[in-house]
C-alpha positions in Angstrom: 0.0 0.0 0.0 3.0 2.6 0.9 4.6 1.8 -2.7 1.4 2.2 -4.3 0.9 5.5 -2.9 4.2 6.8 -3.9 3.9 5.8 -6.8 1.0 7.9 -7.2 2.2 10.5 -5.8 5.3 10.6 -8.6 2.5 10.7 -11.5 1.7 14.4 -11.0 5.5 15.6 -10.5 6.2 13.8 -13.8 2.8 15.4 -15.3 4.3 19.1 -14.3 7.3 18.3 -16.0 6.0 17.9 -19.3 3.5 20.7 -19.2 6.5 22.8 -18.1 8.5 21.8 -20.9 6.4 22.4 -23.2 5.4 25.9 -21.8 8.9 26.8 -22.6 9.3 26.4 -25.7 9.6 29.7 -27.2 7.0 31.0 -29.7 7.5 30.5 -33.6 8.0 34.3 -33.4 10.7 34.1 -30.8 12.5 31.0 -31.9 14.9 30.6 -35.3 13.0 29.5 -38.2 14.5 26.3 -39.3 12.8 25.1 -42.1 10.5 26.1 -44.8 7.2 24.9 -42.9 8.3 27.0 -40.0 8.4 30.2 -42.5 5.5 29.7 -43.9 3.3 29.7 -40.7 5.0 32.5 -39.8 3.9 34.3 -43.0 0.0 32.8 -42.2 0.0 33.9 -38.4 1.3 37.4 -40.3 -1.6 38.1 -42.5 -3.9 36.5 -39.8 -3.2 39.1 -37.4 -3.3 41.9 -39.8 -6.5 41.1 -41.8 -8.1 41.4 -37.8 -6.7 44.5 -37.7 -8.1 46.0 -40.9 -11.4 44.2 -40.1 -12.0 45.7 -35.8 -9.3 48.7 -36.2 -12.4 50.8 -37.4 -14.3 49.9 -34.1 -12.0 50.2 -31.8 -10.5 53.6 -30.2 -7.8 55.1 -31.1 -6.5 55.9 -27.6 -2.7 55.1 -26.9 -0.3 55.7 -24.5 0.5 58.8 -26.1 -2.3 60.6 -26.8 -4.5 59.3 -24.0 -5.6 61.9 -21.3 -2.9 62.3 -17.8 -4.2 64.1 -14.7 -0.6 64.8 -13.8 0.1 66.7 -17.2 -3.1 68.9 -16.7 -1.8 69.9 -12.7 1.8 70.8 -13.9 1.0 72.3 -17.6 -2.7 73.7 -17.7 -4.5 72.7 -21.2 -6.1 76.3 -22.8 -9.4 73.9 -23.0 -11.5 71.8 -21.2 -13.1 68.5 -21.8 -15.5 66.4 -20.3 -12.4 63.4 -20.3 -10.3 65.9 -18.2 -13.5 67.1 -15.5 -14.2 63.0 -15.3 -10.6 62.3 -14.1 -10.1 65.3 -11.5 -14.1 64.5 -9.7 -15.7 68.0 -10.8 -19.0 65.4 -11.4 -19.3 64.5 -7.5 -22.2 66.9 -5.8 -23.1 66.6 -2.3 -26.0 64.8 -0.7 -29.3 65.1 -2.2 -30.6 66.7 1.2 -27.9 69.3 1.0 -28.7 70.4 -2.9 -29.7 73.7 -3.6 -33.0 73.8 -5.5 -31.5 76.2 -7.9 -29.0 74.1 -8.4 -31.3 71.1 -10.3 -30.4 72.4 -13.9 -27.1 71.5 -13.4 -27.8 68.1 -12.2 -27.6 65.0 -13.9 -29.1 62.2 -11.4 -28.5 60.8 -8.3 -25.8 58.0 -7.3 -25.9 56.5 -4.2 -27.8 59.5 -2.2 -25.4 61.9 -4.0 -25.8 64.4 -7.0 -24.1 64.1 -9.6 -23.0 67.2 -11.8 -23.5 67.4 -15.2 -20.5 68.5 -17.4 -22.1 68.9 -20.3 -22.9 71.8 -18.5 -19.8 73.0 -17.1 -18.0 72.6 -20.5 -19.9 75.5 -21.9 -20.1 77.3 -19.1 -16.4 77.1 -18.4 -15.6 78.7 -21.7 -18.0 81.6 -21.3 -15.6 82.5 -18.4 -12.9 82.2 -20.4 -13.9 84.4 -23.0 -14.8 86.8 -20.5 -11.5 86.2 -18.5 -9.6 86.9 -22.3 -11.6 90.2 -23.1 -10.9 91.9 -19.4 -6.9 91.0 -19.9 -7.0 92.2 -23.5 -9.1 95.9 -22.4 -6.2 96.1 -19.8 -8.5 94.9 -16.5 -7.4 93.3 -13.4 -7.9 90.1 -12.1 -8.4 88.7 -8.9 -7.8 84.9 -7.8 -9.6 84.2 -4.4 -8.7 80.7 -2.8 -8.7 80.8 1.2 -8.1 77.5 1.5 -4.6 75.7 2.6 -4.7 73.4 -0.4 -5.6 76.5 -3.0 -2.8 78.5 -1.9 -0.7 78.0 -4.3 -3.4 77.7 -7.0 -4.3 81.0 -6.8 -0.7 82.2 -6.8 0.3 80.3 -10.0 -2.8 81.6 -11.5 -2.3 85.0 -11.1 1.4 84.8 -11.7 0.9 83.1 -15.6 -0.9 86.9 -15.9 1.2 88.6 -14.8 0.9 92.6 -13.7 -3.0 92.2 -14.4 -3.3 89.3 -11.9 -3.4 89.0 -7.9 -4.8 86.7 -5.5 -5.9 86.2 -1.9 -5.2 83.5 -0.5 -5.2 83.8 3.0 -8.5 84.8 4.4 -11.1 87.8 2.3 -11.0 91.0 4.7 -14.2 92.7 5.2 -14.2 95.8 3.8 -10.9 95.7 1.3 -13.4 96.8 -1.4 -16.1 98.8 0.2 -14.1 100.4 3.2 -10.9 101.4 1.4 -10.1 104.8 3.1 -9.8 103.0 6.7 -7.7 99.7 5.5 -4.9 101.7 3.7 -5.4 105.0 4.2 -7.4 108.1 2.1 -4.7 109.2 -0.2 -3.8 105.7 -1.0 -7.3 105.0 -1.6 -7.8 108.4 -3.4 -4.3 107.4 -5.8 -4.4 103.7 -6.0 -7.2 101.5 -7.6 -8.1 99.0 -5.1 -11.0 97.9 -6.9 -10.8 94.9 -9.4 -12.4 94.4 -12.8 -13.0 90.9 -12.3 -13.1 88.3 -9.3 -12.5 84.4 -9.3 -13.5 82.8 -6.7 -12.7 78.9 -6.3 -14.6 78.1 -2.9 -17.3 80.8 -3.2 -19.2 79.6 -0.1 -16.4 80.2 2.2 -16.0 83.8 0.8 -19.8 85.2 0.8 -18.1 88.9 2.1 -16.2 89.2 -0.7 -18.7 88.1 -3.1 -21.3 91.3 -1.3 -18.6 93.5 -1.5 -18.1 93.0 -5.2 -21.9 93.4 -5.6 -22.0 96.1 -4.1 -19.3 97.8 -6.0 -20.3 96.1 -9.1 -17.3 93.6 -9.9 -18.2 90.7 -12.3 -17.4 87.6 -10.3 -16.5 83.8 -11.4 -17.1 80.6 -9.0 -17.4 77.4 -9.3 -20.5 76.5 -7.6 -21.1 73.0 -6.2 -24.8 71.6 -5.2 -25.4 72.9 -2.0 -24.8 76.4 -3.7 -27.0 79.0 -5.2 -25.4 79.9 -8.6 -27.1 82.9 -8.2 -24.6 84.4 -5.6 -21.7 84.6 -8.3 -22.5 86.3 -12.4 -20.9 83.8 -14.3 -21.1 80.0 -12.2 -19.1 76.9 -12.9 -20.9 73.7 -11.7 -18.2 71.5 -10.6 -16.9 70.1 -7.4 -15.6 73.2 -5.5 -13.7 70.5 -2.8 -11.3 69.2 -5.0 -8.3 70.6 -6.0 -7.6 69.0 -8.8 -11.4 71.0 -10.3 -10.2 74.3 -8.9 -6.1 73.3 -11.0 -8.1 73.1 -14.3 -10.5 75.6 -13.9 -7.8 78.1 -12.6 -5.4 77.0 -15.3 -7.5 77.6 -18.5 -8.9 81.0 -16.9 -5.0 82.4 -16.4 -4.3 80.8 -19.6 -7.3 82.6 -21.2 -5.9 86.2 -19.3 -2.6 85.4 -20.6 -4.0 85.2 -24.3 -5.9 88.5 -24.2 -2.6 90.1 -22.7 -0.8 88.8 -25.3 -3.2 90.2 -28.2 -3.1 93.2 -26.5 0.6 93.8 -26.8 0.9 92.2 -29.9 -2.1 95.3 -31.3 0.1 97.9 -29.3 3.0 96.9 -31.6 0.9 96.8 -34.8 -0.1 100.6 -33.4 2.9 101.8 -33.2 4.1 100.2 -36.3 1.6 101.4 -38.2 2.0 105.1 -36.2 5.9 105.0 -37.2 4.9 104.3 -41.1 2.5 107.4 -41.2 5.5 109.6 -39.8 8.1 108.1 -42.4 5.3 109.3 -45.3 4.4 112.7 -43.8 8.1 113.4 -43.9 8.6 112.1 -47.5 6.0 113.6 -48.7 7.3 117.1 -47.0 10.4 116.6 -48.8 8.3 116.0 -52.1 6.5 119.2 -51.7 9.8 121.1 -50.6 11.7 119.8 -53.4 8.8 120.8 -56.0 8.7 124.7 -54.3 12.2 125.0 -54.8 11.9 123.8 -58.7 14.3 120.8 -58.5 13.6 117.3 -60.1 12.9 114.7 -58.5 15.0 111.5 -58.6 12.7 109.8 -61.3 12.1 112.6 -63.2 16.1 112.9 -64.0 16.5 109.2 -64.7 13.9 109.7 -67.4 15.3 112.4 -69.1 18.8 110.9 -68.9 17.4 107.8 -70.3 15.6 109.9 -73.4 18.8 111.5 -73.9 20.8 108.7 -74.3 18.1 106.9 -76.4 17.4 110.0 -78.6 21.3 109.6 -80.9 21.6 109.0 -84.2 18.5 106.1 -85.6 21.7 103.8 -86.9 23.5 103.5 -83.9 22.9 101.0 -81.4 22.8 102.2 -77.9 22.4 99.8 -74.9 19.6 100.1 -72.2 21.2 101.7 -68.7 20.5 99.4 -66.0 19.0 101.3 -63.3 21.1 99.5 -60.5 24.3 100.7 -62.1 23.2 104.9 -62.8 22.8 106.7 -59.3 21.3 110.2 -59.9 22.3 112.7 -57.3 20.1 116.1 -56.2 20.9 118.0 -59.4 20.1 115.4 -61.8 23.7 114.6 -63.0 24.0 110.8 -63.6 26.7 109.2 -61.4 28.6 105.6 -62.0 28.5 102.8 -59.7 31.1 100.3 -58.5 30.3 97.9 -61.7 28.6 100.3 -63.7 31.4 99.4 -66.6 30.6 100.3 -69.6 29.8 98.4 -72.3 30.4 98.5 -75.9 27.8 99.8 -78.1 27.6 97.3 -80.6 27.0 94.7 -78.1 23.0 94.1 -77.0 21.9 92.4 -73.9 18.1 91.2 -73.5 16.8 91.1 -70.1 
C-alpha cells in the first residue's frame, strides 16, 4: 500500500514536467526558423493578425499611451481647453447629498448616485468657456484680475494663477478682509485710496461659499465675479457659475489654469495690437516726412530723382537712328540732387555694338 501510494504521488511531478516543458518552448516568433514549414506559418500567423486588424481597427478607439488623457500633465501644464475626459478624471462630477442640494442648483444636475448628486458636465464645459472668453476680453481691455482661494490646499493655486498673468493678476489667499473693497479709506489709508485703484475688474472665486463677504462686497461695487458652484450652492450668488466640485483641488487646478491661460491670451493680443499701433503710427511719420520733402523739393523747382532718370534715359536713347545704344540698368546709374547721372562700383561700360536682353 505505501509503494502504491508513492507511486502515485510521482504521477503528478512527472505530469508538471511535461507541461512545463512544453510551456517553454519559445513562440514560432521568438525562436529561429528552421525550415520552410516554419516560415510559412510564420507568413499565415502574419496576414492572420493583420486582416483582424483591418477588419475591428475601425471599431475600436484610437487611444494610446501617447495621446490618452494624464491628470498629472493637466496639474503641472494647464490645457487652454476643457473636456468632459479631463473634469471626469479630477471628480468636478461629485455633488453633495441630495438633502444638502440647492433647488436652484437642479439644472445642473444629472441624477443621483448613491444618495449623491451628480453634476452634469455637459454643463460645465460651456459654461467654463463663457468664463474664459470673459476672463480673455478683461486682460486684452487692460482689466485686473483677482484669484480668491482661502483655502490651505488652494494656496498655491491661486498664486500660479495670477502669476501666468502677470501685472494684471493678484490673489488672496489667506483669508477675504471685510471691507478691502467697500471700506478702502480706513484699511490703507485716504490718499492711498484716493491714488491707487483697489478695486478689481473681475473676481475668481474657487470656494465661493467660504467667501460670501467678498462676493457682497463685489456686488456692491459692481465687480463681475467667477465661481465654481457646487450643489449645495446657489449659482445665483456669483455672475458667471461653474458647476463642478468646489472641494477638490484637482477642479479648482483646471478651472484656474485655462482662466490664467485665457488672461494670458488676451494680454498677449493686447501687446501684440500695441506693436501693430505703433508700427503702423511710425509708417505714417516716415510718409508725412517724405511727402514734405516732395512738396519742398517741387517749391524750390528741382527734379525729383525719377524725373532725371527719365530724361537721362531719353537722352541717351534720342542719338543717331543707326546707332545702337544699350539700355542703362537702373542699379548701375545713381542720380544725385541736381540730376547729374553718377557711376556705380560695376557700372562698366559696355560696348555699343553689343546688345543684352533682359
Amino acid at each position: 500500500m505505501l509503494g502504491h501510494r508513492c507511486s502515485r504521488a510521482r504521477l503528478p511531478t512527472a505530469h508538471w514536467t511535461s507541461t512545463r516543458a512544453l510551456s517553454d518552448r519559445p513562440p514560432l516568433g521568438d525562436r529561429p526558423l528552421r525550415s520552410f514549414e516554419d516560415w510559412s506559418e510564420l507568413q499565415l500567423r502574419r496576414a492572420e493578425v493583420g486582416t483582424l486588424i483591418d477588419i475591428f481597427s475601425q471599431y475600436g478607439s484610437n487611444r494610446t499611451q501617447e495621446n490618452s488623457y494624464k491628470l498629472r500633465e493637466t496639474l503641472r501644464r494647464p490645457v487652454p481647453n476643457a473636456t468632459v475626459s479631463s473634469l471626469l478624471a479630477a471628480g468636478a462630477h461629485f455633488g453633495h447629498a441630495t438633502s444638502r442640494m440647492n433647488p436652484n442648483f437642479m439644472p445642473y444636475a444629472y441624477g443621483v448616485r448613491a444618495n449623491s448628486t451628480v453634476i452634469d458636465l455637459d454643463h460645465t464645459v460651456p459654461l467654463l468657456r463663457r468664463a474664459a472668453n470673459l476672463v480673455r476680453a478683461v486682460a486684452y481691455a487692460g482689466g485686473q484680475i483677482l484669484f480668491i482661494g482661502t483655502r490651505a490646499d488652494l494656496r498655491q493655486i491661486v498664486k500660479s494663477a495670477a502669476g501666468r498673468i502677470g501685472k494684471q493678476g493678484y490673489y488672496i489667499s489667506d483669508r477675504w478682509i471685510p471691507g478691502t473693497l467697500t471700506n478702502t479709506p480706513e484699511l490703507y489709508s485716504p490718499q492711498v485710496a484716493a491714488e491707487t485703484i483697489t478695486i478689481p475688474d473681475l473676481v475668481v472665486l474657487l470656494n465661493p461659499l467660504s467667501n460670501l463677504t467678498a462676493i457682497r462686497e463685489c456686488a456692491r461695487c459692481h465687480v463681475p465675479t467667477i465661481g465654481i458652484i457646487d450643489s449645495d450652492a446657489d449659482p445665483r450668488i456669483v455672475m458667471y457659475p461653474i458647476p463642478a466640485n468646489d472641494e477638490s483641488p484637482q477642479t479648482a487646478e483646471i478651472v484656474a489654469g485655462i482662466l490664467s491661460i485665457a488672461g494670458r491670451e488676451g494680454l498677449a493680443l493686447r501687446i501684440e495690437e500695441d506693436v501693430m499701433k505703433e508700427e503702423a503710427d511710425q509708417a505714417d511719420i516716415d510718409d508725412s516726412f517724405w511727402d514734405r520733402v516732395e512738396e519742398e523739393r517741387a517749391a524750390t523747382g528741382e527734379e525729383s530723382d525719377e524725373d532725371a532718370v527719365g530724361e537721362e534715359r531719353d537722352r541717351n536713347l534720342g542719338g543717331d537712328e543707326g546707332q545702337d545704344y544699350a539700355p542703362w540698368d537702373k542699379r548701375e546709374m545713381a542720380v544725385n540732387g541736381d540730376g547729374k547721372r553718377r557711376q556705380g562700383m560695376h557700372s562698366n561700360k559696355q560696348p555699343q555694338s553689343q546688345r543684352f536682353d533682359y
